[in-house]
N, C-alpha and C positions, 0 to 999 in steps of 0.2 A: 504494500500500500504506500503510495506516494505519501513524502510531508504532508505539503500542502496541496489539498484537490480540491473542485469548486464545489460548492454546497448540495448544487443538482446531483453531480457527481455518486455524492456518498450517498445519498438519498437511495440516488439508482443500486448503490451497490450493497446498501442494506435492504431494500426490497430484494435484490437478488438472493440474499440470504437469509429471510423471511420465506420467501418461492418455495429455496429446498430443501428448508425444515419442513414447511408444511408438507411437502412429495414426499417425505423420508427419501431427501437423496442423499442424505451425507449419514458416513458412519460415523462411529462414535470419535476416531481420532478427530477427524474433519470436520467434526460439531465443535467439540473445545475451540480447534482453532479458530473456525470462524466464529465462534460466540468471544472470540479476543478481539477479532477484528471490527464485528460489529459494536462491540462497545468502543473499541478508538474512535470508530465514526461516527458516531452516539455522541461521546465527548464531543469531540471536530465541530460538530453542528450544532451543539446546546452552545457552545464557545464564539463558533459565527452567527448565531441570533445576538447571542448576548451581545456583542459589538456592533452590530446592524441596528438594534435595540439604543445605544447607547449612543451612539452615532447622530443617530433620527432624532432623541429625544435633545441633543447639545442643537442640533440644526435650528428646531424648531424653537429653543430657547433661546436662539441670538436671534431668531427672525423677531420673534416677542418683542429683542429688547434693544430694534430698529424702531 
C-alpha cells in the first residue's frame, strides 16, 4: 500500500476488501493481512476528513471575519 493515496482510492480499496470477506474469498492468512490493511486505510481517511474538516471550517472563519 502506497504512503500517500487519494481518498477515493482507499475507499475503493476497502470496499474491495469488504467484497471478499463477504464471498469468503480470503483465507485465514489473507484475512489478518488484509484486516491490517484495511484498518491503515481506515486511519488514512478518518485522518483526511479530519483535515478537509479542518480546512473548510478555518476557510469559512476568515471568510466571516472579511
Amino acid at each position: 500500500m502506497p504512503k500517500e493515496i487519494k481518498y477515493e482510492e482507499a475507499v475503493r480499496q476497502l470496499e474491495d476488501i469488504v467484497a471478499k470477506m463477504e464471498n469468503n474469498e480470503l483465507d485465514v492468512d489473507s484475512l489478518s493481512q488484509q484486516l491490517k490493511t484495511a484498518q491503515k486505510l481506515i486511519k488514512m481517511c478518518k485522518d483526511k476528513l479530519s483535515r478537509a474538516d479542518s480546512d473548510i471550517k478555518k476557510i469559512l472563519q476568515d471568510e466571516g471575519n472579511d
